[in-house]
C-alpha positions in Angstrom: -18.1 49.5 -33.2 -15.6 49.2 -36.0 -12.7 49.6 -33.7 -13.6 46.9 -31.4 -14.4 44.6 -34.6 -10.8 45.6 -35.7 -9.5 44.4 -32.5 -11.7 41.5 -32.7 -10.3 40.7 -36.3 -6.6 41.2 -35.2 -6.8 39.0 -32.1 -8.9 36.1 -34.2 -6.1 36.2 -37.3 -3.5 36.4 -34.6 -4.9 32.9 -32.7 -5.5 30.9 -35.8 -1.8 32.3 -37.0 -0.6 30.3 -33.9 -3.3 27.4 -33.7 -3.2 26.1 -37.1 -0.5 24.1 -38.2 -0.9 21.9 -41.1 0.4 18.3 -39.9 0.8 14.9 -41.8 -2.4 13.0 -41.4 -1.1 9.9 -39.2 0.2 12.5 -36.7 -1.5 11.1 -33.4 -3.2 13.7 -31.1 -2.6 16.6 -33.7 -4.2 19.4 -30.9 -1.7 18.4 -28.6 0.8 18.5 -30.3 -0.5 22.1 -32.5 -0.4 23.7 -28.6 2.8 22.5 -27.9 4.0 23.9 -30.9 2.3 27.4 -30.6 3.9 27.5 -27.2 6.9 27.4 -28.7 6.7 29.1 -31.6 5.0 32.4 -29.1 8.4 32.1 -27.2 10.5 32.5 -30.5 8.5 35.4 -31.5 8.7 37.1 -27.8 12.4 36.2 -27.7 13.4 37.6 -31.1 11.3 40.9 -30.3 13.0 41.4 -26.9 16.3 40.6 -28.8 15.7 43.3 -31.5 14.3 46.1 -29.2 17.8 45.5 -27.1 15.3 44.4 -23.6 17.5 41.2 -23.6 19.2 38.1 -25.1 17.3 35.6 -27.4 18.1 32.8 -25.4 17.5 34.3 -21.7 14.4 34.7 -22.9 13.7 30.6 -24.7 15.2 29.5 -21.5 12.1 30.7 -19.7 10.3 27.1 -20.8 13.3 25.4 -19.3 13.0 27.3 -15.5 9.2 26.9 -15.9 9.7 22.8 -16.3 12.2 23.0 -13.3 11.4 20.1 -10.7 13.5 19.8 -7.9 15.3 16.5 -7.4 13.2 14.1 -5.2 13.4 11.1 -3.9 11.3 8.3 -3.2 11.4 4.6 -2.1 12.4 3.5 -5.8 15.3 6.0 -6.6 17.4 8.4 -4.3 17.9 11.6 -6.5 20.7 14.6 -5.9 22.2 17.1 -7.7 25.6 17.2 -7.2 29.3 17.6 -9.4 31.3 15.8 -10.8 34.5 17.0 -12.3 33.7 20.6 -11.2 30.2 20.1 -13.7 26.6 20.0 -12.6 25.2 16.3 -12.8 21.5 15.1 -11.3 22.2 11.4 -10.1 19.8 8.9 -10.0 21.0 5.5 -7.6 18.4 3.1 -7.0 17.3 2.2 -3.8 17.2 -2.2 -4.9 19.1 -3.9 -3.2 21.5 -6.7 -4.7 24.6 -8.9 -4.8 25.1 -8.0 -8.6 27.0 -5.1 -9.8 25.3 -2.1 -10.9 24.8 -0.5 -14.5 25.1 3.0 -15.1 23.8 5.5 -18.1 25.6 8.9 -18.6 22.4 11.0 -20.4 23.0 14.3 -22.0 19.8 16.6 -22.8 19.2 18.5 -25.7 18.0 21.5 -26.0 20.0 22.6 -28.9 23.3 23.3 -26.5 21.8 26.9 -25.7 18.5 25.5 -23.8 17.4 22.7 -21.4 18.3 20.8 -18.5 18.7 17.8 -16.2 15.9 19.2 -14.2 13.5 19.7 -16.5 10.2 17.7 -15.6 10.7 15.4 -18.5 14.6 14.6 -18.7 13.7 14.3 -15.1 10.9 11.5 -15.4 13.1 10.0 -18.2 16.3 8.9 -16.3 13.8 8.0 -13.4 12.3 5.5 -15.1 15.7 4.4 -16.4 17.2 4.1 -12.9 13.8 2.3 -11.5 13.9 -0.1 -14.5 17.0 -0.6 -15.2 18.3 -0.2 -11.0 21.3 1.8 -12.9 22.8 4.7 -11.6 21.8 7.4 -13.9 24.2 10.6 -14.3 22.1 13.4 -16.0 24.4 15.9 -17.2 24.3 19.8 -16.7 26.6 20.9 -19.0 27.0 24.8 -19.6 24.6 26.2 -22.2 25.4 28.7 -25.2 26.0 31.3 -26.0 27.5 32.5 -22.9 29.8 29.2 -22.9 30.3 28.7 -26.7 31.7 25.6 -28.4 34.0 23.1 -27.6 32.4 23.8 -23.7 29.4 21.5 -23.9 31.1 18.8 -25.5 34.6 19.7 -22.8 32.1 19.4 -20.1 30.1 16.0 -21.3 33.4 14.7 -21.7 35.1 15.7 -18.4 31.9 13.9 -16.4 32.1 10.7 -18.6 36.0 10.5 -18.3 35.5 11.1 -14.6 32.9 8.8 -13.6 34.5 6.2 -16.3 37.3 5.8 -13.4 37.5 2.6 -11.5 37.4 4.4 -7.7 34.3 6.3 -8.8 32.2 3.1 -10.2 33.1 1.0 -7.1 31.8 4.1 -5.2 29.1 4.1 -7.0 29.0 -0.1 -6.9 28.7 -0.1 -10.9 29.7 -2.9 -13.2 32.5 -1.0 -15.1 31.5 -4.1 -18.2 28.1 -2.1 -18.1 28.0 1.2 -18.6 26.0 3.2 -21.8 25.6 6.8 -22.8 22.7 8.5 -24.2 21.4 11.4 -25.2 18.7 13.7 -27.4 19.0 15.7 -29.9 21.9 18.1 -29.7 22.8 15.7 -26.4 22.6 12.9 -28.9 25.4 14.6 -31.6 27.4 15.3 -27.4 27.0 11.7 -26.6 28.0 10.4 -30.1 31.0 12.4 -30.3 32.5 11.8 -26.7 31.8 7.9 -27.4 34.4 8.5 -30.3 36.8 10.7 -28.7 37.6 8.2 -25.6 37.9 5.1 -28.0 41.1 7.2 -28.2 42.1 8.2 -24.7 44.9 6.4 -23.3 43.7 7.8 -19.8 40.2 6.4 -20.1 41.1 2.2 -19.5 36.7 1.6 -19.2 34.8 2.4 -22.3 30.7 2.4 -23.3 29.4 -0.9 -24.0 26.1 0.7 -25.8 25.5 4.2 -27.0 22.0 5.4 -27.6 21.2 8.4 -29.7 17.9 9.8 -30.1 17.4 12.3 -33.1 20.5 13.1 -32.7 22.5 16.1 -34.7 25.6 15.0 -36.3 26.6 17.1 -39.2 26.7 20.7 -39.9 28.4 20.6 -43.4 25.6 20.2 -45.5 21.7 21.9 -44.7 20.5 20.8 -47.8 19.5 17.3 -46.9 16.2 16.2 -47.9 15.0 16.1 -44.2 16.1 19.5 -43.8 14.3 20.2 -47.0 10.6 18.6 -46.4 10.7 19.4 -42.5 11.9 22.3 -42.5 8.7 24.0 -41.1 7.3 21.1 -39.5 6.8 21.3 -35.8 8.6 21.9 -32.4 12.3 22.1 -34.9 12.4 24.0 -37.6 15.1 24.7 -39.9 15.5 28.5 -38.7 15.5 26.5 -35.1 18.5 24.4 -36.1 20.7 27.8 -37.8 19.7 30.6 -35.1 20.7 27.0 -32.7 24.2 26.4 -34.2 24.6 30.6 -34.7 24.7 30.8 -31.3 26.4 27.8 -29.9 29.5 28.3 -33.2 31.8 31.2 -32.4 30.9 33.3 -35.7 30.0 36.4 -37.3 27.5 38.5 -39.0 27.9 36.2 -42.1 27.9 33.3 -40.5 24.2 32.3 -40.9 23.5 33.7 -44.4 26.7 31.2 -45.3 25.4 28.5 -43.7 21.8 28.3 -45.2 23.3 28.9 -48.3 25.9 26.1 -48.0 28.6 28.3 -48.7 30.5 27.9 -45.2 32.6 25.2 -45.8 36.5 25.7 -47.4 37.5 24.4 -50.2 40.5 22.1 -49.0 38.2 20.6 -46.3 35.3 19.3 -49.3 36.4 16.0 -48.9 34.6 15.6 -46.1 31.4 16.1 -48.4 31.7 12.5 -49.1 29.8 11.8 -45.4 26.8 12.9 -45.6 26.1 12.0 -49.1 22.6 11.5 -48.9 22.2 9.8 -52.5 24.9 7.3 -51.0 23.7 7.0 -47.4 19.7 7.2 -47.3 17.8 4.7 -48.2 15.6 5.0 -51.6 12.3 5.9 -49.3 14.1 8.6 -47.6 14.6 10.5 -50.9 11.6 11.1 -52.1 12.4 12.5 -55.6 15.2 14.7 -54.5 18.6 14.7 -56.7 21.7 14.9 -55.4 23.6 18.1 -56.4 27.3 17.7 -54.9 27.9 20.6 -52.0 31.0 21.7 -52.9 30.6 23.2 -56.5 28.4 25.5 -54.5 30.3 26.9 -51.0 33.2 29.0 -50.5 31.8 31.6 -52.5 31.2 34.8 -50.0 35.1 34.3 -48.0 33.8 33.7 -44.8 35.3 29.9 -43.9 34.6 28.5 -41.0 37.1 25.4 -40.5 36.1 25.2 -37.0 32.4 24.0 -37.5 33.4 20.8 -39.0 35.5 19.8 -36.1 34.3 16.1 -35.4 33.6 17.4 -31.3 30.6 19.5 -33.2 29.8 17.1 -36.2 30.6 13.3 -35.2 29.7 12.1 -38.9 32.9 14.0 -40.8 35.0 11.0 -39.2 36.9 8.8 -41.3 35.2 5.0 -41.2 38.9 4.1 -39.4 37.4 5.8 -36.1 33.8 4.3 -36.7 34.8 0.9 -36.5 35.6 0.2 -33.2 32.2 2.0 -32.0 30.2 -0.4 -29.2 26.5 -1.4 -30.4 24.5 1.4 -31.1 21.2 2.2 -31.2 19.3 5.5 -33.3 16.1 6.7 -33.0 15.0 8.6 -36.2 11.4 11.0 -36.7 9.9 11.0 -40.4 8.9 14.5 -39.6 12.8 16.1 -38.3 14.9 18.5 -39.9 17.3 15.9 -38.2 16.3 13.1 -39.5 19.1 12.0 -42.2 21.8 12.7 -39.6 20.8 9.7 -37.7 20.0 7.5 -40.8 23.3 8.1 -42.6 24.6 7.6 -39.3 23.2 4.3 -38.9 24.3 3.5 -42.6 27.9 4.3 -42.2 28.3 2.1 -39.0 27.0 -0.5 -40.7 29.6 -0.5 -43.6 32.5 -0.3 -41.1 30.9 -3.4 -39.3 29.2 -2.0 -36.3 26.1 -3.4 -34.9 23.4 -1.4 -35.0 19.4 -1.0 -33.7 17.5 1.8 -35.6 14.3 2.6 -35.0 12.4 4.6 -36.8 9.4 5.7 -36.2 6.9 7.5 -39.1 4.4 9.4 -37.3 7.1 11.2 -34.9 8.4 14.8 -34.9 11.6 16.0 -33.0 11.8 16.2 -29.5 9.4 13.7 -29.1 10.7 12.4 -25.7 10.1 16.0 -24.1 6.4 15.7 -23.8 5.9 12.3 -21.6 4.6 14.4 -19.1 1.1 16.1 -18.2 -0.8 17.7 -18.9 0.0 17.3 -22.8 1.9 14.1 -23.1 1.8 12.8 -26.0 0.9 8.6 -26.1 3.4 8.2 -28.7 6.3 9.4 -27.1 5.6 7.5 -24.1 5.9 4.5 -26.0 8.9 5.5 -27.8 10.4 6.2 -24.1 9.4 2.5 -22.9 11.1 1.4 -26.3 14.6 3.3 -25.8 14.7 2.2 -21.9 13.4 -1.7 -22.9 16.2 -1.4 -25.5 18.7 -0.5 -22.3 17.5 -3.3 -20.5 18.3 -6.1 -23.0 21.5 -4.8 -24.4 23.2 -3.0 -21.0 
């Protein structure tokens, strides 16, 4: 009897460990989201076990929810969908079936995932640039870019870039029959910090002659310099992305070593000559007064470069689009940013916003106050989530007006 109410009592503590999740009180359908979460916090636990018993890699074994949400590309009388390559790199491609005497638009979207997970095929990036090539009739290039760690930075951004740069050519958009005057790039999360930095880098390419008219990033990662931001301080064990998420994330998509994490929560990974850069992501400059909730600004730099291990590398603007100098922010095209109360992301995309402003850009933010990260990954059954459905209508209504 007492063994089985043992087992009883281990298997009870062990559910409510995973069930309950304290959440804000205006979080809309809180169970859903507290199983999506548990899902995802089980995997962490199995993969980080299997990592330490030396059964397998950490991220062979998170990958498992993106081959589960595999859905093979299917077509239907609305949009003709394929997976195919362009410039040597995976791409799922979306051409509507609407016929018309107009020219085409076209959205490059990059996934998230944390550039060590995800995919173009995933049920819900899937059902996402769907709806954007049914409602928009755009041709819609999904991109597959190679994941981390086996293919470690700059290779996600090299391969974003190489699709956008090839597409972006005028024989490949009258193939396509796209209005080379219309053409945007997305992207979430991680995809978002990919699509925000390869908008920068071909303002600059004398090869690329075609540029983005609109760039859309939701919850997008842009900085690594400074992981004391007050988002990354009051969310950093909220739901779906938590701080450890974001560190074990960039660990294993930054070439590094044993030190490299320790130095990074501990903000001490950044070299002296290069804290200038400091001066972007000043929170007590960029955020808004409701965004900083009490928090005082201590300035980074009287507190890194204390351990020896530098790592120059992880500010390079490919990585962290914020660190740029305002000169390469101001010819941006109108933006829009989608910002969660409840991300450890969430002051990447605000300061973001902020700083385009001041160089003169045009930019839409929306934020929404209720919303965690990853928001847009559950807008399918059987737990989608009612408020990222509307968030999804608002980013693709947003396309629709300003594309």
């Amino acid at each position: 009897m007492g063994g089985k109410f043992f087992c009883l009592l281990v298997a009870s503590t062990l559910v409510a460990y995973y069930i309950y999740q304290p959440l804000p009180e205006n979080v809309e359908e809180p169970w859903k989201l507290i199983i999506l979460d548990a899902s995802i916090r089980s995997l962490n636990h199995a993969a980080t076990i299997v990592e330490k018993l030396g059964l397998g890699r950490y991220m062979d074994v998170m990958n498992l929810y993106t081959r589960i949400e595999y859905t093979a590309p299917t077509s239907d009388e609305n949009v003709i969908v394929t997976d195919t390559e362009f410039s040597h790199v995976p791409v799922r491609l979306y051409i509507p079936t609407k016929q018309s005497d107009v020219l085409k638009r076209a959205v490059i979207f990059i996934h998230g995932g944390g550039w060590c997970t995800g995919s173009a095929s995933m049920k819900a990036y899937d059902l996402l640039s769907r709806w954007t090539s049914e409602r928009l009739n755009a041709v819609v290039v999904s991109v597959n870019y190679r994941l981390a760690p086996k293919y470690r930075f700059p290779i996600a951004f090299e391969d974003v870039y190489s699709v956008s740069k090839y597409f972006l050519q005028n024989s490949i958009l009258e193939k396509y029959n796209v209005d080379p005057s219309r053409i945007a790039i997305a992207g979430d999360s991680a995809g978002g910090g990919l699509a925000a930095a390869v908008t920068q880098q071909i303002l600059d390419d004398p090869d690329v002659k075609t540029k983005f008219r609109i760039q859309a990033l939701l919850y997008p990662g842009l900085q690594t310099i400074d992981p004391e931001l007050p988002s990354l301080q009051d969310n950093k064990n909220m739901p779906i992305l938590p701080k450890t998420f974001v560190i074990k994330f960039l660990s294993e998509y930054f070439p590094s070593d044993d030190f490299f994490s320790k130095a990074l929560e501990t903000n001490q990974h950044v070299p002296t000559e290069l804290n200038h850069l400091f001066k972007f992501v000043n929170w007590s400059k960029w955020l808004p007064e409701r965004f900083k909730k009490g928090h005082v600004y201590t300035d980074p730099s009287h507190r890194n470069s204390k351990t020896g291990h530098k790592y120059p590398g992880l500010l390079d603007p490919r990585l962290a689009p914020l660190l740029v100098e305002d000169i390469k922010l101001r010819s941006l095209p109108l933006t829009y940013v989608l910002t969660c109360q409840y991300d450890v992301l969430r002051d990447d995309g605000i300061m973001y916003v902020s700083r385009l402003r001041e160089t003169g850009v045009e930019v839409a933010h929306e934020h929404v106050d209720n919303a965690f990260h990853g928001v847009l990954s559950f807008i399918t059954s059987p737990l989608a989530l009612n408020i990222a459905q509307r968030m999804a209508n608002n980013y693709i209504e947003w396309l629709n007006k300003n594309l």
